[in-house]
N, CA and C atoms as a LAMMPS dump frame, in Angstrom:
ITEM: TIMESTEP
0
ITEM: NUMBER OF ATOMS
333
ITEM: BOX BOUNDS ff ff ff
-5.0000000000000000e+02 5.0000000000000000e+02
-5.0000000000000000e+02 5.0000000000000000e+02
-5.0000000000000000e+02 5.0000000000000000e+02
ITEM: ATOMS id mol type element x y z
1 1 1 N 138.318 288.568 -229.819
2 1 2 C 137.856 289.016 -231.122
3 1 3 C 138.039 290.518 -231.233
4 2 1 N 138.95 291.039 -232.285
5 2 2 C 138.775 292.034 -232.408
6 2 3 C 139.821 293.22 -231.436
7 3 1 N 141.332 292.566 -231.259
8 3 2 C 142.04 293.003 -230.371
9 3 3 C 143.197 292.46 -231.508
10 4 1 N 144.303 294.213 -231.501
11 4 2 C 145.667 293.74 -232.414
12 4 3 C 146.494 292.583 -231.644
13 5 1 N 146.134 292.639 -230.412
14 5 2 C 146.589 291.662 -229.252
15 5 3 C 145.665 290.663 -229.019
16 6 1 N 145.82 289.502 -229.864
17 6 2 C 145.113 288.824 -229.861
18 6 3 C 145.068 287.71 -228.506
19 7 1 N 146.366 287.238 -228.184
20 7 2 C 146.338 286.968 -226.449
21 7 3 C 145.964 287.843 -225.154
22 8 1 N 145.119 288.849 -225.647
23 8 2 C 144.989 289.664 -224.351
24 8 3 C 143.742 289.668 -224.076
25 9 1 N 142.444 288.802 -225.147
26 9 2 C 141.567 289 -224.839
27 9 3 C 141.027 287.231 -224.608
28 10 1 N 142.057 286.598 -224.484
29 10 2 C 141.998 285.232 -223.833
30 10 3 C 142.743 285.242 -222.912
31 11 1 N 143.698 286.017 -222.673
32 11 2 C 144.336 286.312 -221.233
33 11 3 C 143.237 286.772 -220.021
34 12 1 N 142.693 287.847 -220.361
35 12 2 C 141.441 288.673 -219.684
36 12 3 C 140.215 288.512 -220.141
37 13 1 N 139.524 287.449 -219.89
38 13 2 C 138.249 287.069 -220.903
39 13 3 C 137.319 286.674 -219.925
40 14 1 N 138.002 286.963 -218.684
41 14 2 C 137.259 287.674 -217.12
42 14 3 C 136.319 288.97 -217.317
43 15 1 N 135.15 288.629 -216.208
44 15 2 C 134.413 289.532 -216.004
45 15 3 C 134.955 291.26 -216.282
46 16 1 N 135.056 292.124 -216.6
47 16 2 C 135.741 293.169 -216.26
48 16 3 C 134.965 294.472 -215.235
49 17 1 N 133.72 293.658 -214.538
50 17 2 C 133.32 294.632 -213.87
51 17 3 C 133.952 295.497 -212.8
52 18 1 N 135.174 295.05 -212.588
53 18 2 C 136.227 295.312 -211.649
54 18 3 C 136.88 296.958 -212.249
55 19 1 N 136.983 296.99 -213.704
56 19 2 C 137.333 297.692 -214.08
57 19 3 C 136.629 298.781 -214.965
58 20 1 N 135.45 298.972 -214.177
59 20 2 C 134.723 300.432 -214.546
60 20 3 C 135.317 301.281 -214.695
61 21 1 N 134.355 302.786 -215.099
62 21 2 C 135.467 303.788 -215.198
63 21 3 C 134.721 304.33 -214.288
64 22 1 N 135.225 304.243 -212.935
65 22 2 C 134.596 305.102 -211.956
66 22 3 C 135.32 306.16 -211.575
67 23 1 N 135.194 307.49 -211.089
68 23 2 C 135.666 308.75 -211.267
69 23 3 C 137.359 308.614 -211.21
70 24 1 N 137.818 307.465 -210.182
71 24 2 C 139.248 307.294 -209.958
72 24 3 C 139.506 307.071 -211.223
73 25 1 N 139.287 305.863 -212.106
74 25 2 C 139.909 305.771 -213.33
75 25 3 C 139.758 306.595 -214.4
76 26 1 N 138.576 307.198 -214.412
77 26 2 C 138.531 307.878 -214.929
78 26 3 C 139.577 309.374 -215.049
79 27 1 N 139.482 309.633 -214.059
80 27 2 C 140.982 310.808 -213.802
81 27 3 C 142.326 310.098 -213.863
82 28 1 N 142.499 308.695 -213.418
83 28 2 C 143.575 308.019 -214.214
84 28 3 C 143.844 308.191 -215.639
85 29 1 N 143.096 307.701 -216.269
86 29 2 C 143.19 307.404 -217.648
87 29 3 C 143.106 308.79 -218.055
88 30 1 N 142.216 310.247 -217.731
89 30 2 C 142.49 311.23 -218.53
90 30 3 C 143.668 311.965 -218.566
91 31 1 N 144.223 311.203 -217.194
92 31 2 C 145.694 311.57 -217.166
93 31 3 C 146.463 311.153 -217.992
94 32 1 N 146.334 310.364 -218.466
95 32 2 C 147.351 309.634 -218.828
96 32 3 C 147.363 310.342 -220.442
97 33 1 N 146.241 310.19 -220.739
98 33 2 C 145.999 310.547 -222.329
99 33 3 C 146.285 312.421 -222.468
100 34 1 N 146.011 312.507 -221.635
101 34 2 C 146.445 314.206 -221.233
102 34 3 C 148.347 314.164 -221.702
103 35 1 N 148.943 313.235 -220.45
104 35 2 C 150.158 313.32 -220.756
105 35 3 C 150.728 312.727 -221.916
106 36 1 N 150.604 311.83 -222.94
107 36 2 C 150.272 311.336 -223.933
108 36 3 C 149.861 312.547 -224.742
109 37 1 N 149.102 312.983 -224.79
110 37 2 C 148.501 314.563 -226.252
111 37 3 C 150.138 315.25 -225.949
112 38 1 N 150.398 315.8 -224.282
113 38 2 C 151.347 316.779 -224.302
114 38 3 C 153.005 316.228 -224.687
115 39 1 N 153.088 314.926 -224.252
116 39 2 C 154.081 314.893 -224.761
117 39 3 C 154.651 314.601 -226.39
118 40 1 N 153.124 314.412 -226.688
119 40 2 C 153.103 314.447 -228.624
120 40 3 C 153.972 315.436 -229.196
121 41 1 N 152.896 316.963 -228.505
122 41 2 C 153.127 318.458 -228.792
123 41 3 C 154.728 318.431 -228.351
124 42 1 N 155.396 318.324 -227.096
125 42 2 C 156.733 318.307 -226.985
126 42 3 C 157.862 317.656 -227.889
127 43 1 N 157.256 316.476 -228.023
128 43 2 C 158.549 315.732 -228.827
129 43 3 C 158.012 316.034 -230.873
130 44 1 N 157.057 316.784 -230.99
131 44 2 C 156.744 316.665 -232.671
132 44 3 C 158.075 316.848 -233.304
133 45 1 N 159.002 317.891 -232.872
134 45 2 C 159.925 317.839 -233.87
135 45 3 C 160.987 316.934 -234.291
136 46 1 N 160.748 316.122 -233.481
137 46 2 C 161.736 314.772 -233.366
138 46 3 C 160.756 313.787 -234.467
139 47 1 N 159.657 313.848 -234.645
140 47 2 C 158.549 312.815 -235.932
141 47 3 C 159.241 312.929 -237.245
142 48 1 N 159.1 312.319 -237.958
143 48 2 C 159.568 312.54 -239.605
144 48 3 C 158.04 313.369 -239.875
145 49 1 N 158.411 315.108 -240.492
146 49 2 C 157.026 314.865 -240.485
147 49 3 C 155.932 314.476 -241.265
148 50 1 N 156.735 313.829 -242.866
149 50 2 C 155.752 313.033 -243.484
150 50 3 C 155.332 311.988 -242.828
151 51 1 N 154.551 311.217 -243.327
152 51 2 C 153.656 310.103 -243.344
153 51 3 C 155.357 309.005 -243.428
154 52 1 N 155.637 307.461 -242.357
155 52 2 C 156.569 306.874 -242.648
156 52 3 C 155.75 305.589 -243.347
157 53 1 N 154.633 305.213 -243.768
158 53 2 C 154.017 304.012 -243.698
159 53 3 C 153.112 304.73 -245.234
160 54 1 N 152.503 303.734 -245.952
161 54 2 C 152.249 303.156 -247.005
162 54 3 C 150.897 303.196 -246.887
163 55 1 N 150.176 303.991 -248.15
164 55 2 C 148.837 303.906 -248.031
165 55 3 C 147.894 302.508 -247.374
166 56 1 N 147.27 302.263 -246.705
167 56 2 C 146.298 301.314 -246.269
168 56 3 C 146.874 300.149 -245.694
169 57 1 N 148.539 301.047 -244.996
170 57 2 C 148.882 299.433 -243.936
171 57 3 C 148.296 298.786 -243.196
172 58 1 N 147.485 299.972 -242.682
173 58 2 C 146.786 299.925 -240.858
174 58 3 C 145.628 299.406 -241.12
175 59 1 N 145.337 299.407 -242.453
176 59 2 C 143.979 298.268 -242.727
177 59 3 C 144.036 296.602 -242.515
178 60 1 N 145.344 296.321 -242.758
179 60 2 C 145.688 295.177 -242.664
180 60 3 C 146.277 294.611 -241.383
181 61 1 N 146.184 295.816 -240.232
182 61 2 C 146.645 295.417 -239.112
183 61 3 C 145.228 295.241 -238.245
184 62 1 N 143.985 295.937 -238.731
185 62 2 C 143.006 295.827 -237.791
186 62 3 C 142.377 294.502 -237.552
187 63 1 N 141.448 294.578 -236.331
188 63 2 C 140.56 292.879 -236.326
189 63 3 C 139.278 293.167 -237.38
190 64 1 N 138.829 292.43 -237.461
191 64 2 C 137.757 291.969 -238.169
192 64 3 C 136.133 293.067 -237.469
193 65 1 N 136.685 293.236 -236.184
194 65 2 C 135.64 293.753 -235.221
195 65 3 C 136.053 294.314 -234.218
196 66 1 N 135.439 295.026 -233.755
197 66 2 C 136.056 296.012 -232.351
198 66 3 C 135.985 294.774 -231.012
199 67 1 N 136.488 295.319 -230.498
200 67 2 C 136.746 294.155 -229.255
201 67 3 C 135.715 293.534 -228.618
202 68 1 N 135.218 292.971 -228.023
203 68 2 C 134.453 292.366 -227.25
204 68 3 C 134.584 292.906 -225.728
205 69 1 N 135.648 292.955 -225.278
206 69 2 C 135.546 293.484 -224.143
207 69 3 C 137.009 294.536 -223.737
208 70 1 N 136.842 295.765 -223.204
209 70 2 C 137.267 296.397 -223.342
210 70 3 C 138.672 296.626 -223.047
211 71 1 N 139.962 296.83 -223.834
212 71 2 C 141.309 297.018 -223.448
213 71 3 C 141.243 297.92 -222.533
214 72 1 N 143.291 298.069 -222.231
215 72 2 C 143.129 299.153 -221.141
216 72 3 C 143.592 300.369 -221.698
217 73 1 N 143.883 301.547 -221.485
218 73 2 C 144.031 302.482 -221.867
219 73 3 C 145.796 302.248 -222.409
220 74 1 N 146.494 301.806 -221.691
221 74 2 C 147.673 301.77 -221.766
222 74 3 C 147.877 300.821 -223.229
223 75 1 N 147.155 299.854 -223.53
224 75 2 C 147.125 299.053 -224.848
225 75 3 C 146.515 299.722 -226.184
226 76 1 N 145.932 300.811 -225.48
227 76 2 C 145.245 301.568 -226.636
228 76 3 C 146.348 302.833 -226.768
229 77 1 N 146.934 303.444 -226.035
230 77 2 C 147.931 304.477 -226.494
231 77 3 C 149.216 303.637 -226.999
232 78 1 N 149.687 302.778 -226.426
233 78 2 C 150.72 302.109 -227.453
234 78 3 C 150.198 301.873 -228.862
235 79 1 N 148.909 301.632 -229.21
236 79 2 C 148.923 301.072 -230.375
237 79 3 C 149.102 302.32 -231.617
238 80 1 N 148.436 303.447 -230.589
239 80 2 C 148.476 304.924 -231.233
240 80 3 C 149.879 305.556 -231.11
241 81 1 N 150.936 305.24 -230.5
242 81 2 C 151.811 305.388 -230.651
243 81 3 C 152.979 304.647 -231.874
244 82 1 N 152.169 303.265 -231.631
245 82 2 C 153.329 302.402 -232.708
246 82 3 C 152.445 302.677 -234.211
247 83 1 N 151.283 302.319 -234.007
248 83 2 C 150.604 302.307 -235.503
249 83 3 C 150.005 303.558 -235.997
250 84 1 N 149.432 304.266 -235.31
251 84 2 C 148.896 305.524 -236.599
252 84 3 C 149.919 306.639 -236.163
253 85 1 N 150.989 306.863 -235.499
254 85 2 C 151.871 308.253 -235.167
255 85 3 C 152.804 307.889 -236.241
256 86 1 N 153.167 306.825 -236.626
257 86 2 C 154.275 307.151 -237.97
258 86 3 C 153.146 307.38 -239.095
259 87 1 N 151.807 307.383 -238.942
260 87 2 C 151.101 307.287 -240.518
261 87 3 C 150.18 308.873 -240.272
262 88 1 N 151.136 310.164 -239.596
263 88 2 C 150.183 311.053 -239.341
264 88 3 C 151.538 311.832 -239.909
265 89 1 N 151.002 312.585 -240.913
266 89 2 C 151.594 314.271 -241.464
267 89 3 C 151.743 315.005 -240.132
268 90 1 N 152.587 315.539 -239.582
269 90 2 C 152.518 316.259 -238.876
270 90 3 C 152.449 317.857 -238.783
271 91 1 N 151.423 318.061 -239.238
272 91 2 C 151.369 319.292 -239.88
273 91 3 C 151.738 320.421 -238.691
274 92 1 N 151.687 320.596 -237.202
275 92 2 C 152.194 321.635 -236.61
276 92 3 C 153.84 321.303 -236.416
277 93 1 N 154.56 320.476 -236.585
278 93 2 C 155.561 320.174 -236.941
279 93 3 C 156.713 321.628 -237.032
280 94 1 N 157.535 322.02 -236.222
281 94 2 C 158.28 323.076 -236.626
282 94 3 C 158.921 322.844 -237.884
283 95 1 N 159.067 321.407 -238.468
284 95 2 C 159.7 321.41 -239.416
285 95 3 C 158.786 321.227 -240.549
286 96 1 N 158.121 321.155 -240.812
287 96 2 C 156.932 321.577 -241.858
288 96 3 C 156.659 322.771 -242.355
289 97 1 N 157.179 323.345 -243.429
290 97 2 C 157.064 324.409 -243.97
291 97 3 C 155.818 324.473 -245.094
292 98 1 N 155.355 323.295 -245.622
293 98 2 C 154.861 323.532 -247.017
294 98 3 C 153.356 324.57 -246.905
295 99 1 N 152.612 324.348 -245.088
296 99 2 C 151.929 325.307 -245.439
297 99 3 C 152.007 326.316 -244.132
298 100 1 N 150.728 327.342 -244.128
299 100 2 C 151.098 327.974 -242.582
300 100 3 C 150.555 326.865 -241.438
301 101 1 N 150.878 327.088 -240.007
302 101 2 C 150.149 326.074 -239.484
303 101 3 C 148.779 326.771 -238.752
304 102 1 N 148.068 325.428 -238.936
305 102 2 C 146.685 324.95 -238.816
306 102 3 C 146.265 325.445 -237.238
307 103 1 N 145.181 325.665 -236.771
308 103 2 C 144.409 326.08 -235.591
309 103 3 C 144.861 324.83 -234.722
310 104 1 N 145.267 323.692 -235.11
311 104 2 C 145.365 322.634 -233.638
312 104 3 C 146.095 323.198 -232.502
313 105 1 N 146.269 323.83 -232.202
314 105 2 C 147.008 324.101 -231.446
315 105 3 C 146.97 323.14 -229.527
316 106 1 N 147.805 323.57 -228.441
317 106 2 C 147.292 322.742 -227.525
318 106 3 C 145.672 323.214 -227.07
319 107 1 N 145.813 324.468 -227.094
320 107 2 C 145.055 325.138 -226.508
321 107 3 C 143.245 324.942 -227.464
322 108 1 N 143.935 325.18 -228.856
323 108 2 C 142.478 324.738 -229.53
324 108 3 C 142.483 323.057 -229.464
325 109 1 N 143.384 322.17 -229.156
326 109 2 C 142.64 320.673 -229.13
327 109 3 C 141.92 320.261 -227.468
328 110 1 N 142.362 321.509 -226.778
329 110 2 C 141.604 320.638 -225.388
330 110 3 C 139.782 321.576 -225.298
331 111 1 N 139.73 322.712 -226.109
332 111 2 C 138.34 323.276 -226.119
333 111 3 C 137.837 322.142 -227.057
């Protein structure tokens, strides 16, 4: 319930106490999302940097409810990769001129 992958939560519908976030995964996974933010910032100029997707697609892609039991990190950055990175303005974008750019910078998104 509540997974864009709807076989993954009858695939794994096992206990998941196995998969705490104990300090190891935890430094796993912030790795990962670490490398994931940086390689955003690296590849932006390669994004279209409008918006490629249609007001309120991603409404029609969600579940009904947040999951029941928890994905893995790796199912959650693909989905942020396939579904909301074409539906994000990329406003630090070298190729974005329309305004100046904004404080995100790397340095202001990790404070």
């Amino acid at each position: 319930m509540g997974s864009l992958y709807p076989h993954y939560e009858e695939e794994n519908n096992s206990s998941n106490t196995a998969h705490l976030l104990n300090p190891e995964e935890f430094r796993r996974q912030g790795h990962m999302i670490i490398d994931f933010i940086a390689d955003y910032y690296q590849n932006m100029e390669k994004y279209p940097v409008l918006s490629q997707v249609q007001p309120g697609y991603l409404a029609k892609l969600l579940p009904k409810s947040a999951p029941n039991i928890p994905e893995p990190i790796e199912t959650i950055l693909h989905d942020i990769q396939q579904y909301i990175i074409p539906g994000i303005t990329h406003w630090q974008s070298p190729n974005y001129f329309a305004y100046f750019p904004s404080s995100g910078s790397i340095a202001g998104f990790l404070g």
